[in-house]
N, C-alpha and C positions, 0 to 999 in steps of 0.2 A: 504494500500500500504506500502512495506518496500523493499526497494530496497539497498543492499550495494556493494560496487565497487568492479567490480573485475579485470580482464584482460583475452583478445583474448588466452595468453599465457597458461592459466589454461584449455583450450581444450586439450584433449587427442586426440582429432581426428585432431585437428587443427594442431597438431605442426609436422612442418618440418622442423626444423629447429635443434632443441635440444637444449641443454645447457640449462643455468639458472636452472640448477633442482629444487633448495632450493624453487626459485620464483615459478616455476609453479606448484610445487607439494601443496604450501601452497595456489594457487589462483583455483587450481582444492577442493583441501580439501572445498574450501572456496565455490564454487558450490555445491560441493555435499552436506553440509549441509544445505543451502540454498533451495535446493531441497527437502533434508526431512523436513524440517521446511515447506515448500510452503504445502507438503501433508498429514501435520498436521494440519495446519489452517482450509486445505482446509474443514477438516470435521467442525471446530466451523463456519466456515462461507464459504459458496461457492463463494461469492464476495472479498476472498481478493487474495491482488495478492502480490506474494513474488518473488523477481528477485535481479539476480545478472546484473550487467550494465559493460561493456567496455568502457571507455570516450577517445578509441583513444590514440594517442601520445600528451601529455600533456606539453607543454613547460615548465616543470620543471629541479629541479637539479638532479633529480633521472632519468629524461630521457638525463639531456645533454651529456652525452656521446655515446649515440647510437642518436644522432640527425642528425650525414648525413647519413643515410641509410634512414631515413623518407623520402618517396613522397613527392612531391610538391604540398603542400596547404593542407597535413596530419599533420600540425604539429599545435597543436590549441593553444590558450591560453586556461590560466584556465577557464573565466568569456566564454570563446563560449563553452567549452567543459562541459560547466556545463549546459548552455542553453541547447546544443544539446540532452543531458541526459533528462533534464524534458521537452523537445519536445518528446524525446523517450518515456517517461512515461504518460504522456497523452494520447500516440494513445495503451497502454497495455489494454488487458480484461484478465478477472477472467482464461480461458484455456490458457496464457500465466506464470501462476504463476508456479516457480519452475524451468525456463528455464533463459539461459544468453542471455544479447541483447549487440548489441556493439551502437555505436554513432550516426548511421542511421536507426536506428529500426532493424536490421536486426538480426534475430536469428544467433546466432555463436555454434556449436553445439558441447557437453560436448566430 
């Protein structure tokens, strides 16, 4: 397993919103090699899984200034948003590797 953070924002299909380019182009970059790394492994071992993670809106300093546009009860600490992530990591399998998940297990798609 190797899982490194990324963000909802590095979806190309996802965003509707725009702006932040610099962010979302470096957290798209940051999938897609994640991606070819997942289908590199894949060939030394069919069991590993390589994913990129979403932890959500994180109550940090780099989220507090976009923190009132956050939904109510989307705004995590770090100690839940980090649980949530290896609650998300526990339910991945081996045909998972190579894709982003956000906070709920839920694929977010590239």
């Amino acid at each position: 397993m190797f899982a490194a953070l990324s963000a909802r924002v590095g979806s190309i299909s996802d965003n509707k919103l725009g702006g932040w380019h610099g962010y979302r182009a470096s957290k798209a970059a940051l999938n897609m090699l994640m991606r070819g790394i997942a289908i590199e492994e894949k060939r030394r071992n069919d069991r590993t899984i390589v994913v990129t993670l979403h932890p959500g809106t994180v109550d940090t300093a780099l989220s507090r200034p976009f923190q009132g546009n956050v939904q109510a009860g989307r705004l995590f600490t770090p100690d839940r948003a980090a649980l949530q992530l290896l609650d998300t990591i526990e339910e991945l399998k081996a045909p998972d590797s190579g894709k982003l998940f956000d906070f709920e297990g839920k694929e977010v798609p590239f």
